[in-house]
C-alpha positions as CSV (number, residue, x, y, z in Angstrom):
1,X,0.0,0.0,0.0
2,X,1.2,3.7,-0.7
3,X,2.7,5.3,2.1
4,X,0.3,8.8,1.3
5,X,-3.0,6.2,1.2
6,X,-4.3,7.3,5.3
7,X,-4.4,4.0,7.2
8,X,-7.1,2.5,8.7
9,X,-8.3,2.6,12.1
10,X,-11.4,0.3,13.4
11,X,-12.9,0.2,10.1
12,X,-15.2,-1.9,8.1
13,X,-16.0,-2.4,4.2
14,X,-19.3,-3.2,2.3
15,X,-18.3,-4.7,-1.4
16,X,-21.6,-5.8,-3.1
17,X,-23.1,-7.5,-0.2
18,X,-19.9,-8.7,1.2
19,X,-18.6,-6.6,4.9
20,X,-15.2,-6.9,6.2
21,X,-12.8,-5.1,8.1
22,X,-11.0,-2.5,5.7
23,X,-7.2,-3.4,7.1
24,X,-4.5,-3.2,5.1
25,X,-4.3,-6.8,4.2
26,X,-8.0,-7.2,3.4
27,X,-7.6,-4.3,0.8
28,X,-4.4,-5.6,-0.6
29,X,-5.9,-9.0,-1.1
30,X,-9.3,-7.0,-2.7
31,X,-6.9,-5.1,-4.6
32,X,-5.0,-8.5,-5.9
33,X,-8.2,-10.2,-6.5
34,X,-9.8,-7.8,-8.8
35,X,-5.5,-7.5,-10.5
36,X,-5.8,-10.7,-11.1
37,X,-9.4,-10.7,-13.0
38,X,-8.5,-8.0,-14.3
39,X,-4.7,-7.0,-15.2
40,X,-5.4,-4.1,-17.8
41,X,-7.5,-2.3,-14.9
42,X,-7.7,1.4,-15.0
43,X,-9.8,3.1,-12.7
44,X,-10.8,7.0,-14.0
45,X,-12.4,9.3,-10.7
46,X,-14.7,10.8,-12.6
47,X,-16.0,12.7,-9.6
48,X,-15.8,13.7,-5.8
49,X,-17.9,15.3,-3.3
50,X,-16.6,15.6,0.5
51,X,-18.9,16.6,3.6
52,X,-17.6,16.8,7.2
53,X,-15.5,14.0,7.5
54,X,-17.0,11.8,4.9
55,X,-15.9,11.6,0.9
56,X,-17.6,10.6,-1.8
57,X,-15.9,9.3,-4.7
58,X,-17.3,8.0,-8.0
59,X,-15.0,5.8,-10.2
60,X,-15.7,4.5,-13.4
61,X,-13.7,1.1,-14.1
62,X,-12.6,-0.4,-17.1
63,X,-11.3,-3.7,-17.6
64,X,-10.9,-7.0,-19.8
65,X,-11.3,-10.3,-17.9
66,X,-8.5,-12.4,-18.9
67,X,-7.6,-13.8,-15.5
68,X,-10.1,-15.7,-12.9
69,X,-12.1,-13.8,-10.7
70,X,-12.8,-14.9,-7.1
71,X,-16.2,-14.0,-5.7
72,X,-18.8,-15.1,-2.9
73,X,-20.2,-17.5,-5.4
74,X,-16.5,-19.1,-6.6
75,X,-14.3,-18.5,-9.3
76,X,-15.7,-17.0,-12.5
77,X,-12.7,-17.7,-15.4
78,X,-11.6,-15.6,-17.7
79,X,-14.1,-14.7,-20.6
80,X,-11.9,-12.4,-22.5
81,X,-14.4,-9.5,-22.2
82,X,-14.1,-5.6,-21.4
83,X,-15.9,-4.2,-19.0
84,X,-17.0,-0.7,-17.8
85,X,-17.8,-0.2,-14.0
86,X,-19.3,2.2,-12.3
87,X,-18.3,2.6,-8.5
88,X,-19.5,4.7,-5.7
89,X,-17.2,4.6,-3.0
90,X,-17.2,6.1,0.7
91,X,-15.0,7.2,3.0
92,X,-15.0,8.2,6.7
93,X,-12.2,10.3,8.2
94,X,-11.0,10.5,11.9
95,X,-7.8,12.7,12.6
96,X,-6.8,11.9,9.0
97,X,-7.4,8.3,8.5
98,X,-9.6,6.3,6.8
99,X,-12.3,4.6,9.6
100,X,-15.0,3.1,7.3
101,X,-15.0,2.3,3.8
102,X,-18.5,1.3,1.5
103,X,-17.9,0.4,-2.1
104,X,-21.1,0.0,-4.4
105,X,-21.4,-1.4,-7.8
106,X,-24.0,-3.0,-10.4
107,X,-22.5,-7.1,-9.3
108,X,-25.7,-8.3,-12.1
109,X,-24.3,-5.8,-15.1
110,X,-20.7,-6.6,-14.2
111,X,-22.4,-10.2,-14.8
112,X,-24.0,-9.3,-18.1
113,X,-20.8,-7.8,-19.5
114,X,-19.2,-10.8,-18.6
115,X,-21.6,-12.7,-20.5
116,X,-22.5,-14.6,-17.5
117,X,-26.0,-13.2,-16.1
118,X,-29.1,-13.1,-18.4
119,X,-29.8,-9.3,-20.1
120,X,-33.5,-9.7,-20.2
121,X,-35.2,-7.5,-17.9
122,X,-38.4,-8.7,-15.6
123,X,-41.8,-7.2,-15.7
């Protein structure tokens, strides 16, 4: 982890439906997991609000799944497609450090781009 990236202090993360503590090893091994799905990753901000001691930042991900990715329901291999992500992610500050972390994305349209989850819509 960068040495400017705040560290954490009691904190907890909410990935998809998944909470865990947000320590340093937990994030590297997030980070790793999605590297390994993923090795062309790139990750634009493409914007950022801050209130108080919380900031909100939105990130748009892009991708091509050429590696297998690791998830709550097993290992999804590589399907050779790109993918475009939006994230929401929020942080909470205390003296300068990251305390809580929430990441939200669209898990069924990651899914569909992956070719993996049905595109018809229900109604």
């Amino acid at each position: 982890m960068p040495s400017d990236i705040p560290r954490p202090i009691d904190p907890v993360a909410v990935v998809a439906a998944e909470e865990q503590m947000l320590t340093p090893r937990n994030e590297k091994r997030m980070l790793k997991v999605w590297h390994t799905a993923f090795p062309d990753a790139k990750a634009d901000v493409t914007n950022r609000l801050t209130e108080c001691d919380q900031v909100l930042t939105e990130v748009t991900f892009h991708g091509t799944h050429t590696g297998p990715l690791a998830g709550a329901m097993g290992i999804t291999p590589p399907t050779g497609k790109r993918v475009d992500l939006s994230m929401a992610i929020v942080n909470w500050f205390r003296n300068g450090k990251i305390q809580r972390e929430r990441a939200y994305f669209d898990l069924a349209g990651l899914m569909q781009q992956l070719g993996i989850a049905s595109t018809r819509s229900w109604r």
